[in-house]
ZATORDREN-62702 format. One line per field, with one value per atom (N, C-alpha, C, O): residue in one letter; atom name; x, y, z. Coordinates in Angstrom, 1 decimal. Layout:
N
residu: (A; ...)
atome: (CA; ...)
xx: (X; ...)
yy: (Y; ...)
zz: (Z; ...)
This chain:
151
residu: (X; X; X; X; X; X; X; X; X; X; X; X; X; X; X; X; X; X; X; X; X; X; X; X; X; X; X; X; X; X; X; X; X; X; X; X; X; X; X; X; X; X; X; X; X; X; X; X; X; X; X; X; X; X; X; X; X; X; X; X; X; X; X; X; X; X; X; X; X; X; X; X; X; X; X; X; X; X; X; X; X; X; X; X; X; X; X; X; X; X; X; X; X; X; X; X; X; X; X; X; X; X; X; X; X; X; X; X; X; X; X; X; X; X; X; X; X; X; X; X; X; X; X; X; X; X; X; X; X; X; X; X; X; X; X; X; X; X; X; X; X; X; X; X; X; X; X; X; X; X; X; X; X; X; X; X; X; X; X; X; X; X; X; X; X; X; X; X; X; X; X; X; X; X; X; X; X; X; X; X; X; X; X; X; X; X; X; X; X; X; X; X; X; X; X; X; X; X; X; X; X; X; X; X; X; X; X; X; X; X; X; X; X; X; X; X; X; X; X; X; X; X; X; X; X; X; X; X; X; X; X; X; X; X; X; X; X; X; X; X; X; X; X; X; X; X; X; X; X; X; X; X; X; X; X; X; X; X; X; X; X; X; X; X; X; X; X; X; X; X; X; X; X; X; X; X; X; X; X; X; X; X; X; X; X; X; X; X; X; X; X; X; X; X; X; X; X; X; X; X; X; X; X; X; X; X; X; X; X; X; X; X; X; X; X; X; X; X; X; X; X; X; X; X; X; X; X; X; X; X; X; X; X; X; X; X; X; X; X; X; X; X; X; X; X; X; X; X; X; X; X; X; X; X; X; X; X; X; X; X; X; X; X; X; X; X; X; X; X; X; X; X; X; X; X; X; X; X; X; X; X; X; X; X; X; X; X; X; X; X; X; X; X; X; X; X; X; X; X; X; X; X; X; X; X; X; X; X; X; X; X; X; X; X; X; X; X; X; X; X; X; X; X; X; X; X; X; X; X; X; X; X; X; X; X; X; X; X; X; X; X; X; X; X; X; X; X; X; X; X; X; X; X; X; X; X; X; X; X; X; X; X; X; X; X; X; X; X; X; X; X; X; X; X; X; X; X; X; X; X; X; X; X; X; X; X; X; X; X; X; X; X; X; X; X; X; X; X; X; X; X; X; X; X; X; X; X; X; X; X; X; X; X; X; X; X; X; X; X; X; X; X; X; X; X; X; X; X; X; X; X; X; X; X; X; X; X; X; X; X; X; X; X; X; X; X; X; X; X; X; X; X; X; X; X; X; X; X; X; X; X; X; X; X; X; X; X; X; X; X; X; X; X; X; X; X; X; X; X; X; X; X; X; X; X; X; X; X; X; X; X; X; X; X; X; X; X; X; X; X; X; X; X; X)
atome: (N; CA; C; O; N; CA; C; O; N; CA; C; O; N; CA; C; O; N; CA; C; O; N; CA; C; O; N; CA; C; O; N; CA; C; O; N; CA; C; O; N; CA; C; O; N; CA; C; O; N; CA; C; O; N; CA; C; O; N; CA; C; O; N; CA; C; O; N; CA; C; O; N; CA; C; O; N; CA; C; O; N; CA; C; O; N; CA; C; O; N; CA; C; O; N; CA; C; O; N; CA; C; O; N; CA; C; O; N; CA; C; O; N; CA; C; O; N; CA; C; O; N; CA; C; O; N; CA; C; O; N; CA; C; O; N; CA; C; O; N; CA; C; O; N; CA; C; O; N; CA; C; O; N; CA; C; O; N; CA; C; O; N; CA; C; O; N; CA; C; O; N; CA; C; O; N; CA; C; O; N; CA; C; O; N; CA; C; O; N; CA; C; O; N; CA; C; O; N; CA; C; O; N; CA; C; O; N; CA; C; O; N; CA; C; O; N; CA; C; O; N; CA; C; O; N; CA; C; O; N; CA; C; O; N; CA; C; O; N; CA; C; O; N; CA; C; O; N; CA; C; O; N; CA; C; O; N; CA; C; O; N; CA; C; O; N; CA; C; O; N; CA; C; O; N; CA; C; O; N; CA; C; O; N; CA; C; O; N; CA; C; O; N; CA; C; O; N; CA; C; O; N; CA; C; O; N; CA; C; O; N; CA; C; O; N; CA; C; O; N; CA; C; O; N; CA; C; O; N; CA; C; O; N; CA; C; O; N; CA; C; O; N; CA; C; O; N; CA; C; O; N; CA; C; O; N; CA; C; O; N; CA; C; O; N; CA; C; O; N; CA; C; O; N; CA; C; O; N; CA; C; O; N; CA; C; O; N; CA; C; O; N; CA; C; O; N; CA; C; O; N; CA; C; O; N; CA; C; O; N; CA; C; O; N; CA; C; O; N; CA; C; O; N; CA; C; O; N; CA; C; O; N; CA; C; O; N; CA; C; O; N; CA; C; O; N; CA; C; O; N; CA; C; O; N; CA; C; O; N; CA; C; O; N; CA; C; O; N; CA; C; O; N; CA; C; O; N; CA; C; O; N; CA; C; O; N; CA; C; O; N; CA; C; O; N; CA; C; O; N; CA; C; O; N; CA; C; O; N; CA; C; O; N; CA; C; O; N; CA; C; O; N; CA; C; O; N; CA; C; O; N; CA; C; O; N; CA; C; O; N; CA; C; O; N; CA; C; O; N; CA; C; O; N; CA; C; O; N; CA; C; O; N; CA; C; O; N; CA; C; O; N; CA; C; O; N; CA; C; O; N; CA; C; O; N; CA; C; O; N; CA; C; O; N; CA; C; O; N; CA; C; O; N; CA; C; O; N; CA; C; O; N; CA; C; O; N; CA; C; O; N; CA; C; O; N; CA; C; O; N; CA; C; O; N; CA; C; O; N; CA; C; O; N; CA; C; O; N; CA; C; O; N; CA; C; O; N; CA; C; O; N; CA; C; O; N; CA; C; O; N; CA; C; O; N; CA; C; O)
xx: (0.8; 0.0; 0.8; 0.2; 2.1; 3.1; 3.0; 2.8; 3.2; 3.5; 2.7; 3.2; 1.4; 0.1; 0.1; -0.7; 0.6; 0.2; 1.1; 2.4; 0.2; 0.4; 1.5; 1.4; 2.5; 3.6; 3.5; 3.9; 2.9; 2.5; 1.8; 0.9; 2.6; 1.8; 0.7; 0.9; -0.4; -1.0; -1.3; -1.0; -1.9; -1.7; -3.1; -4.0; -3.3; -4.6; -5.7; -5.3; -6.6; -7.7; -8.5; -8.9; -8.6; -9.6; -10.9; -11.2; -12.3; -13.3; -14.1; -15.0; -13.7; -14.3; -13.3; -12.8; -13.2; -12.2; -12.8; -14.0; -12.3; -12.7; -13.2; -12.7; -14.3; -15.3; -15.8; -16.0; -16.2; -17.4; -18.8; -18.7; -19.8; -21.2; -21.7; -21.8; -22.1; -22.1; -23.7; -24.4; -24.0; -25.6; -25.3; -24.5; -25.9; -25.7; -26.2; -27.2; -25.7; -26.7; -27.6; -28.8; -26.7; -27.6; -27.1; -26.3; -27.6; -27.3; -28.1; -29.2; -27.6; -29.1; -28.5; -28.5; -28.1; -28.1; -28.2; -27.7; -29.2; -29.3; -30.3; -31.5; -29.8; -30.7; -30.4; -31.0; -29.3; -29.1; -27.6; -26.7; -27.5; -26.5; -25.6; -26.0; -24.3; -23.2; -21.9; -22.0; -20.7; -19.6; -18.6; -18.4; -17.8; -16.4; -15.2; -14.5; -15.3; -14.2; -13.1; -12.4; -12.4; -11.4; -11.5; -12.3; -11.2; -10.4; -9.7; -8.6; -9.9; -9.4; -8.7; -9.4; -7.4; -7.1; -6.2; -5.1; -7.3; -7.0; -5.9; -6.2; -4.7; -3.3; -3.3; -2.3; -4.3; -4.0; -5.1; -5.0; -6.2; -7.5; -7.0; -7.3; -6.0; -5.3; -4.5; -4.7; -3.7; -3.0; -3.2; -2.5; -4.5; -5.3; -6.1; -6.4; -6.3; -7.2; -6.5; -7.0; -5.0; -3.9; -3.4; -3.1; -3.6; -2.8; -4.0; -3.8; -5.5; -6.8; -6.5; -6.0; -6.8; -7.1; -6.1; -6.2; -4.6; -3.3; -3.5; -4.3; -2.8; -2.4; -4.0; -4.1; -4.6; -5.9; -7.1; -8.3; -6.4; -7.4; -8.2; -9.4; -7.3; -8.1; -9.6; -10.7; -9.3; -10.1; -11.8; -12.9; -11.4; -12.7; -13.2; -14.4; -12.5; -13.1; -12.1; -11.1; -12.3; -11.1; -11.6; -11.0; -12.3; -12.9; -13.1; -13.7; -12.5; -11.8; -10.7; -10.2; -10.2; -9.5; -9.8; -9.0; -10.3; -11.4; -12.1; -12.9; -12.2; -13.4; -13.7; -12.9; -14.7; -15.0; -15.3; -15.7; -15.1; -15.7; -16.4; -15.9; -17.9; -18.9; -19.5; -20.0; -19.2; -19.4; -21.3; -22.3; -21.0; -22.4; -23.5; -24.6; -22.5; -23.0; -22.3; -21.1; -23.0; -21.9; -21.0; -19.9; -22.5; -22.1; -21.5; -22.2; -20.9; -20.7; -20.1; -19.5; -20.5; -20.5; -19.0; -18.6; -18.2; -16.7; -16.3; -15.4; -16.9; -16.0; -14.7; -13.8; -14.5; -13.2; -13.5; -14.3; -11.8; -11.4; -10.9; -9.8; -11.6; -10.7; -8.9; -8.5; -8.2; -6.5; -5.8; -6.2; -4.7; -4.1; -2.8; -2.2; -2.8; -1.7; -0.7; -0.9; 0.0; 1.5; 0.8; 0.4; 0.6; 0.2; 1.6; 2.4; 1.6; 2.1; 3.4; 4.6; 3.2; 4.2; 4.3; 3.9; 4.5; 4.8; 3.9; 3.2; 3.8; 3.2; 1.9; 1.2; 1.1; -0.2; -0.6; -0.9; -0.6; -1.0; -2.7; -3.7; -2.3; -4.3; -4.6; -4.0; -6.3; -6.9; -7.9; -8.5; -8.1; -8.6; -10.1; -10.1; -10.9; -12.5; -12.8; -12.2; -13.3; -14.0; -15.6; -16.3; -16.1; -17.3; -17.3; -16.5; -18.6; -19.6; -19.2; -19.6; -18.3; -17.8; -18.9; -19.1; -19.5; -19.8; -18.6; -17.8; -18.6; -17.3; -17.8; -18.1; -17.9; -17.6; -17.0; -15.8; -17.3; -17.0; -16.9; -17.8; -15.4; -15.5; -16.6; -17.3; -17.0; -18.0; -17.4; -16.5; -17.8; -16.8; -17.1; -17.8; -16.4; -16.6; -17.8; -18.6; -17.9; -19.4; -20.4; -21.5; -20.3; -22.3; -22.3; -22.9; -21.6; -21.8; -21.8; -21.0; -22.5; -22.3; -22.1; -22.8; -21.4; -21.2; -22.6; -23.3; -22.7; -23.9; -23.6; -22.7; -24.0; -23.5; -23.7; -24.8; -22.9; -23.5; -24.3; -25.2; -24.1; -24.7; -26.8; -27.9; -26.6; -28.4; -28.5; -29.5; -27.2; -28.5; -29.0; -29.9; -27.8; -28.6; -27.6; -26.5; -27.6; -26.4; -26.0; -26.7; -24.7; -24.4; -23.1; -22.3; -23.0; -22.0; -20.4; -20.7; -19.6; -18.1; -17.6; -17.3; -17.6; -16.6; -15.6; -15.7; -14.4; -13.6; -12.7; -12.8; -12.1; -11.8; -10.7; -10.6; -9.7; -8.6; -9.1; -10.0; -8.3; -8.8; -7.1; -6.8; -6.4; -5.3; -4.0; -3.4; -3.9; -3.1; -3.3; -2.7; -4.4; -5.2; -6.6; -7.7; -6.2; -7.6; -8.4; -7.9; -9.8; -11.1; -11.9; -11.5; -13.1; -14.1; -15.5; -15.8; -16.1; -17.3; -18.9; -19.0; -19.8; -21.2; -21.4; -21.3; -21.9; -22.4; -24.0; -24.7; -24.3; -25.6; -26.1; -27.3; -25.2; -25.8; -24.3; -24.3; -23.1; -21.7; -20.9; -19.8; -21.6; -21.1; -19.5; -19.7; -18.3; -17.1; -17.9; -19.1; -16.8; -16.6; -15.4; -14.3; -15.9; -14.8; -14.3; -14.8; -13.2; -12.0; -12.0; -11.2; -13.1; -12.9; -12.0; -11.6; -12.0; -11.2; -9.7; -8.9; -9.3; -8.3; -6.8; -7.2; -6.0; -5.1; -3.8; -3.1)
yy: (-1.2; 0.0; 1.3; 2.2; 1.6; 2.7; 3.2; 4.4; 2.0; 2.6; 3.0; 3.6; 2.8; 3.2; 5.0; 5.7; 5.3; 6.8; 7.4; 7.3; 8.5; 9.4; 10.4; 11.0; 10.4; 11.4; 12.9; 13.6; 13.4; 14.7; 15.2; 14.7; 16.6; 17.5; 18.7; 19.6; 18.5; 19.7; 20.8; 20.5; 22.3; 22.9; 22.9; 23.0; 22.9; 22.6; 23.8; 24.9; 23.8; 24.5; 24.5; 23.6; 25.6; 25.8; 25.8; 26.3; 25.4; 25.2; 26.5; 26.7; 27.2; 28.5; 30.0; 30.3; 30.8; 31.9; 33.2; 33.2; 34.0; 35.3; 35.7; 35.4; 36.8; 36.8; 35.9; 36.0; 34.7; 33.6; 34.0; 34.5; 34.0; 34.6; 33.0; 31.9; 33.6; 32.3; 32.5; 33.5; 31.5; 31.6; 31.1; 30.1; 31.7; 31.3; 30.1; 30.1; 28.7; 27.9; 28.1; 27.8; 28.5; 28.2; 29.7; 30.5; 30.0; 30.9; 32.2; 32.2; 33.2; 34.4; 35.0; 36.2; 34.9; 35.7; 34.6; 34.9; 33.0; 32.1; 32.3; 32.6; 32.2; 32.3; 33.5; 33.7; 34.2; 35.3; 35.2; 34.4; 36.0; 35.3; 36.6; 37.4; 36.5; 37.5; 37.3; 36.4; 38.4; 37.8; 37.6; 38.6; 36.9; 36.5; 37.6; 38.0; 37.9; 39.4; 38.5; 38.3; 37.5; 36.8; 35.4; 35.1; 34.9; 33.3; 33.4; 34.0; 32.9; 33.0; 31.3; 30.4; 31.1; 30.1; 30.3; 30.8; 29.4; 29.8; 28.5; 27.4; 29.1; 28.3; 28.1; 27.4; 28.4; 28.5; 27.4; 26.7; 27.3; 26.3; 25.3; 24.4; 24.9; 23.9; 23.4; 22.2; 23.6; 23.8; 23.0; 22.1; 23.5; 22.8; 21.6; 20.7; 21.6; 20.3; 19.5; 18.5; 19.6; 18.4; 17.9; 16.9; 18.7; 18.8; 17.5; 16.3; 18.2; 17.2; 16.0; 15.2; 15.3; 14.3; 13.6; 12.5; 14.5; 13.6; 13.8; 14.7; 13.1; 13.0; 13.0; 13.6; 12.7; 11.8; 13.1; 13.0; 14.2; 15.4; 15.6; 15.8; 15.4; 16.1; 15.2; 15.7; 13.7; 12.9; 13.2; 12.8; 14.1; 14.0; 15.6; 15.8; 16.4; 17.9; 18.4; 19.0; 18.3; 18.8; 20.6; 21.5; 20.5; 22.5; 23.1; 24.1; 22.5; 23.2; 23.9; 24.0; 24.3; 25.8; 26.3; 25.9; 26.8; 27.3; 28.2; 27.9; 29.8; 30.5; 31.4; 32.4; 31.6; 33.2; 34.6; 34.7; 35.6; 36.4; 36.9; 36.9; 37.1; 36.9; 38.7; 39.1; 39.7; 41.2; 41.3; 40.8; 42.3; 42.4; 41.2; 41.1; 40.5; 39.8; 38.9; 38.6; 38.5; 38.4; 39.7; 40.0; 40.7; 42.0; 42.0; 41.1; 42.4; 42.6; 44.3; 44.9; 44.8; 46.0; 46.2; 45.6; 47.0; 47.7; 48.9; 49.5; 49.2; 50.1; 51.0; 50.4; 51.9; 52.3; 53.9; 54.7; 54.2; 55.0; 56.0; 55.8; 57.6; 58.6; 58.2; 58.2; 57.9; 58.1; 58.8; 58.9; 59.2; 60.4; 59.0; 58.2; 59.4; 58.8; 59.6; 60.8; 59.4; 60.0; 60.5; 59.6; 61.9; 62.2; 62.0; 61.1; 62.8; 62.9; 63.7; 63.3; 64.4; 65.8; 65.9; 64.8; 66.5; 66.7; 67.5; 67.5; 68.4; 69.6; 69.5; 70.4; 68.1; 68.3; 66.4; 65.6; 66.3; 64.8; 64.5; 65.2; 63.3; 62.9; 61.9; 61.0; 62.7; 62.0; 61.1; 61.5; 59.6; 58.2; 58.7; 59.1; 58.7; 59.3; 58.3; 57.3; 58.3; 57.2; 56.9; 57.6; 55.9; 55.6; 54.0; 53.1; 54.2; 52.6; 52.2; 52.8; 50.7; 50.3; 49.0; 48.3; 48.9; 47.6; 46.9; 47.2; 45.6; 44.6; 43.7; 43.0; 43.2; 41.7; 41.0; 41.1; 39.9; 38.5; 37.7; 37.3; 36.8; 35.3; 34.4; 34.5; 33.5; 32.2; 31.2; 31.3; 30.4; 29.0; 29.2; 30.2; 27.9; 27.4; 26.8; 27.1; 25.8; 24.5; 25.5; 25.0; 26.4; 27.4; 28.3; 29.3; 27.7; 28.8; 27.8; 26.9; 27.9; 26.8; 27.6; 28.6; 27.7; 28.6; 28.1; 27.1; 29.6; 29.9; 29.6; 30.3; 28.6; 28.8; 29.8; 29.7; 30.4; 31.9; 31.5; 32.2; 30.2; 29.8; 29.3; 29.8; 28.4; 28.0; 28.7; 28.4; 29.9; 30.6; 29.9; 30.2; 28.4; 27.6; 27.4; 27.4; 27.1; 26.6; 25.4; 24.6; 25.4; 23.8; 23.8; 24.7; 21.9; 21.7; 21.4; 21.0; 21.4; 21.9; 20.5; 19.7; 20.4; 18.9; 19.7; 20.9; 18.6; 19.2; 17.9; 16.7; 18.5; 17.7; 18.6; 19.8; 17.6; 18.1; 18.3; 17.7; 19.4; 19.9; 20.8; 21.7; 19.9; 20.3; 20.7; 21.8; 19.2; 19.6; 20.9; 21.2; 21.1; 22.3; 21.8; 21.5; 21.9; 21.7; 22.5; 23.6; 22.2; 23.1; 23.2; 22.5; 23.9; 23.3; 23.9; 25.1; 22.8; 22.6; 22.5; 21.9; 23.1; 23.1; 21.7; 21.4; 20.5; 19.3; 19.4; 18.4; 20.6; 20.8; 21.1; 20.8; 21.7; 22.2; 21.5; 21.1; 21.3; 20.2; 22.0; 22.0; 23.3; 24.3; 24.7; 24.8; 24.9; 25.5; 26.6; 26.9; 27.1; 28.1; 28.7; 28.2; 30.0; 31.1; 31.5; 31.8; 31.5; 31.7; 33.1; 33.7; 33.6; 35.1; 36.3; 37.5; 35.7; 35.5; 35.1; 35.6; 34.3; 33.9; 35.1; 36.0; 35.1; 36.0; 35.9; 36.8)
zz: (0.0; 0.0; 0.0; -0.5; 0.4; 0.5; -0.8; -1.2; -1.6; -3.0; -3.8; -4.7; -3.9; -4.3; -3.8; -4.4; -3.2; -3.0; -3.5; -3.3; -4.4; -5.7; -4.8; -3.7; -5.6; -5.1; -5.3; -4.4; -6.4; -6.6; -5.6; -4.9; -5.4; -4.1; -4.7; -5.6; -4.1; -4.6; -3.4; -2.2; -3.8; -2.7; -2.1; -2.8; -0.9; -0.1; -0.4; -0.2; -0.8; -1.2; -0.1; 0.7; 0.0; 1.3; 1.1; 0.0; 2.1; 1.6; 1.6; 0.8; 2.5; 2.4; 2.6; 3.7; 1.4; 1.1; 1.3; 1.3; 1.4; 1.3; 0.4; -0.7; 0.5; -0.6; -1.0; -2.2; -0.5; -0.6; 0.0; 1.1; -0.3; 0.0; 0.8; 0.3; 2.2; 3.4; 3.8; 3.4; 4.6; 4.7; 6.4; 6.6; 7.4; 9.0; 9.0; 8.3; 9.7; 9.9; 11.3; 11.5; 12.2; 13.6; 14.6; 14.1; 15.9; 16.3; 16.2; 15.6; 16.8; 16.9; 15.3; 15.6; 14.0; 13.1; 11.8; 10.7; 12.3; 11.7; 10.5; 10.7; 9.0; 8.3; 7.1; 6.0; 7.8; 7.4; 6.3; 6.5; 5.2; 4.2; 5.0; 5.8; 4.4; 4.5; 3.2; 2.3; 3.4; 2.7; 3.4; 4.1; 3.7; 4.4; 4.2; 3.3; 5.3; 5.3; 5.4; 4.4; 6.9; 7.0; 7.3; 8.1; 7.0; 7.6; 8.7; 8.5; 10.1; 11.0; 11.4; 11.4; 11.7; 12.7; 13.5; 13.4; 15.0; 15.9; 16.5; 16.8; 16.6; 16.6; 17.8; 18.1; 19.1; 20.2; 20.8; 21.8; 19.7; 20.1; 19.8; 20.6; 18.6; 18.3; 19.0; 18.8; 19.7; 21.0; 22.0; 22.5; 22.4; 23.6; 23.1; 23.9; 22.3; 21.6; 21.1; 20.9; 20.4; 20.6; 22.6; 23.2; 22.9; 24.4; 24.7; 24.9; 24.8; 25.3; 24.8; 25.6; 23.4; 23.2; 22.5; 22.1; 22.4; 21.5; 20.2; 19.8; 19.4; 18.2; 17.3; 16.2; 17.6; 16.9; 16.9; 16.6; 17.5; 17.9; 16.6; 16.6; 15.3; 13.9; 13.6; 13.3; 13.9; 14.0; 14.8; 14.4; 15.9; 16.4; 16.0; 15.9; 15.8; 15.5; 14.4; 14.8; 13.1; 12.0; 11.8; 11.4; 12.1; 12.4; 13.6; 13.7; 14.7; 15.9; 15.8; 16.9; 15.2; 14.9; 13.7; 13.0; 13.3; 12.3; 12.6; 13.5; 11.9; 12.4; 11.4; 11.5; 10.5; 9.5; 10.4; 11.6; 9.7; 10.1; 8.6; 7.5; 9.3; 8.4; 8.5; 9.5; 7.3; 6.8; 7.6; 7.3; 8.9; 9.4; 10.2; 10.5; 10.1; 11.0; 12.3; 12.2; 13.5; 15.0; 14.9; 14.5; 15.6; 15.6; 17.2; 17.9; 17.7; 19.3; 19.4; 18.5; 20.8; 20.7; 21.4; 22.3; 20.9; 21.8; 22.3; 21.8; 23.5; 24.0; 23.8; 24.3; 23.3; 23.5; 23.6; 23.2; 24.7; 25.2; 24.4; 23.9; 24.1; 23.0; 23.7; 24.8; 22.4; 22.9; 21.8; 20.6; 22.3; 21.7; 21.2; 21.9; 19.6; 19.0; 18.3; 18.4; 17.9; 17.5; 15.9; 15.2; 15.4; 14.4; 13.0; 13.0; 12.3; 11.4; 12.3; 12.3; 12.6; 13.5; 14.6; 14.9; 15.8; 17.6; 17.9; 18.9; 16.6; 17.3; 17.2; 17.7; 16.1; 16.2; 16.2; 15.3; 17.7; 18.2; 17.8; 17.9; 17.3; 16.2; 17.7; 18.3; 17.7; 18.8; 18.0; 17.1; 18.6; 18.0; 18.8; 20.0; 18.3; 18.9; 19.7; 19.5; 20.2; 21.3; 21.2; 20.5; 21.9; 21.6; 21.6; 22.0; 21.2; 21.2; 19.7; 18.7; 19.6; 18.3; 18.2; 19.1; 16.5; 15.9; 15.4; 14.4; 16.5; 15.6; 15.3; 16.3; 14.0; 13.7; 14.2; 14.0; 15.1; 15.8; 15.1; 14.4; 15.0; 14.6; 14.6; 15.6; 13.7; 14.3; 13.8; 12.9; 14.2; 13.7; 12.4; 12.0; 11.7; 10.4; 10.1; 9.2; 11.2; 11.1; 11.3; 11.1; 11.6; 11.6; 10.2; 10.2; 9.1; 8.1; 7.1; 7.2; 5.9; 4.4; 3.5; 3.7; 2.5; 1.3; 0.6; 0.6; -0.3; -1.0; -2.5; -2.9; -3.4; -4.4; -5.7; -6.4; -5.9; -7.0; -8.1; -8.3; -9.0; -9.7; -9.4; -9.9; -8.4; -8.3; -6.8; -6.1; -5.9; -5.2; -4.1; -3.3; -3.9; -2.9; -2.0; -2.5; -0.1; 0.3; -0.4; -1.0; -0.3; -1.0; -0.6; -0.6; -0.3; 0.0; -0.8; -1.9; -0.7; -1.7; -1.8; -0.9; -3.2; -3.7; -4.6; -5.0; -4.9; -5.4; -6.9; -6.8; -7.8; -9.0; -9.3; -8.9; -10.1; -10.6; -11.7; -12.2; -12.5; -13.7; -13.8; -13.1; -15.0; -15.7; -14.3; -14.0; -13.5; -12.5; -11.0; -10.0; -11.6; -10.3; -9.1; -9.3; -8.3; -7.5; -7.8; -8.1; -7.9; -8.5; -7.2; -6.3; -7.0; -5.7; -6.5; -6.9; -6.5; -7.3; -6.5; -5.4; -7.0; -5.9; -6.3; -7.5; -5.2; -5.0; -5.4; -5.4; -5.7; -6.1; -7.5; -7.8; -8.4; -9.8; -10.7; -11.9; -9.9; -10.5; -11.2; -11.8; -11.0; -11.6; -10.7; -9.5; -11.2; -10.8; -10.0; -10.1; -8.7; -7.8; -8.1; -7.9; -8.7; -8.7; -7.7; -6.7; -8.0; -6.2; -6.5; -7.2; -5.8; -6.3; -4.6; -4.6; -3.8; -2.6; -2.7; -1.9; -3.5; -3.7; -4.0; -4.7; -3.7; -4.2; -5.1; -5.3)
């Protein structure tokens, strides 16, 4: 069996990129579509969840370090204090305004399904080689997903 596995490396395609149009599955903003501002992973959840269960952690949760932040939605409010920062010059220091901030909060991965642009529907991401390239394809209409997130 060693030898059976294809030596060619390809590069990991992620299932959900920035600028993907996401639909909430569960939670208070469930139902509701958005677009993916970031991709977050959290190197530190990974950490503790190899530490908890060993080697075999990917096995029981492969989206415990995983998290989107989804454009207007998992709003949480932020406090902050007017502070005086280093302007352009000495003689005229720029004050950061203060106030009640809307921030976008991480949510996991698993509460969000990509939307597919073509049929408009959540749907779930398969994927095919096409001329040496990983592609990721809607499981729903078989139409390509433009990596329009991609860089």
């Amino acid at each position: 069996m060693a030898g059976s596995h294809d030596q060619r490396r390809f590069t990991k395609v992620p299932e959900l990129r920035r600028g993907d149009t996401v639909v909430v599955l569960t939670g208070k903003d469930a139902g509701k579509r958005g677009t993916i501002e970031r991709v977050v992973t959290n190197q530190q959840g990974q950490k503790k969840t190899k530490t908890k269960y060993g080697s075999a952690w990917t096995a029981m949760s492969p989206l415990a370090n995983a998290a989107v932040v989804v454009e207007g939605l998992n709003i949480a409010k932020r406090h902050t204090k007017p502070r005086q920062t280093t302007g352009r010059t000495d003689r005229m220091p720029k004050i950061q305004q203060g106030g009640i901030i809307d921030v976008a909060q991480p949510m996991s991965i698993s509460k969000v399904m990509l939307v597919c642009p073509h049929c408009n529907k959540p749907a779930r991401v398969g994927y095919r080689m096409d001329n040496d390239t990983k592609e990721r394809f809607c499981k729903n209409c078989g139409q390509g997903l433009a990596s329009e997130g991609a860089e």
